[in-house]
Structures are given as structure tokens and as C-alpha cells.
C-alpha positions, 0 to 999 in steps of 0.5 A: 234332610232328603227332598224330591219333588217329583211331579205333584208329590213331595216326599221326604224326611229328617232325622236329628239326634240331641245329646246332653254334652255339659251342664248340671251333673243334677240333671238326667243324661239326653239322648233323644232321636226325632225322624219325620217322613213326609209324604204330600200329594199336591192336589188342584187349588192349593189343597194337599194329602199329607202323611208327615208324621213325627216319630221319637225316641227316647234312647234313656227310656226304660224298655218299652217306654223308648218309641212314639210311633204315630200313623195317619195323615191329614189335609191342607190348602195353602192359600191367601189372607188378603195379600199374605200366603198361608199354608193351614193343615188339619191331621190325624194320629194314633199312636201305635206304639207310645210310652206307658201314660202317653197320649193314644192320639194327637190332632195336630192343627197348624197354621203357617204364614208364608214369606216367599221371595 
């Protein structure tokens, strides 16, 4: 994971690999690869611009079935339920590349409770 938190922005990103290494001869081979870039421009009361997409491969897929390449962003606000910070974000995404029968969009909806010291 990379991090820089320059001004009102945080940009960034992380990668992770997973790999079958043991197990049930039975069961297909894993190896697949997840890379999220964020970009978040913080704005006045707790509300943010995101991009912060999930992009995968799966590197077992057939040619033309390895990448999920989402495009869009959205927006959030972190803010307070009572005493309880919360971070809530809405976004949007079309998939530019995705595996035959996947999904065109998602509308990713998340709620967050935030435990700060």
C-alpha cells in the first residue's frame, strides 16, 4: 500500500496477489490479482469525491475473461450518529472490460463506523 496525503487529497493504491499453495488436488489452481487506486478530493463538512475503483484479474481465466476494469467514482461524507463517527459513500461504475457474463455496472453502497483514538 502507497499513501500521500497531500493538502485536501489522498491519493493512493494497493495490490495483493492470491495463490493456491496446498489443498484438495480436486479444486482449480488461484491465482488472482486485486489493484485499487484511490483518489479522494476532501471537500467543506466532512464531504469527499472519490475514485477508488477495484480492478482484478484472474490470471487462470481464458483469454478474454482475465480483467475487471470498473471506471467512475462517487461521493461520501464522514460524519456522526450521535456520538459514533461514520463514513457512508454512494458510487458508480461501469465495467470496461469485464469477463464474458459479468456484470456491465455495480453501485457500490458502503457504510463505515469509525473507531478513531
Amino acid at each position: 500500500m502507497v499513501l500521500v496525503q497531500p493538502g485536501h487529497w489522498t491519493v493512493g493504491g494497493l495490490i495483493n496477489n492470491a495463490w493456491s499453495v496446498a489443498g484438495s488436488g480436486g479444486r482449480p489452481a488461484v491465482n488472482q490479482m486485486t489493484f485499487q487506486y484511490f483518489l479522494n478530493y476532501n471537500l467543506k463538512k466532512g464531504w469527499y469525491v472519490s475514485l477508488a475503483p477495484i480492478i482484478t484479474a484472474n490470471w487462470k481465466a481464458s483469454s478474454g475473461n482475465v480483467w475487471t476494469v470498473p471506471v467512475g467514482g462517487g461521493l461520501g461524507r464522514v460524519f456522526r450518529l450521535g456520538m459514533q463517527p461514520v463514513n457512508a459513500s454512494l458510487a458508480f461504475f461501469g465495467n470496461a472490460a469485464r469477463p464474458s457474463g459479468g456484470s456491465t455496472w455495480s453501485m457500490p453502497i458502503q457504510m463505515a463506523f469509525l473507531f478513531p483514538k
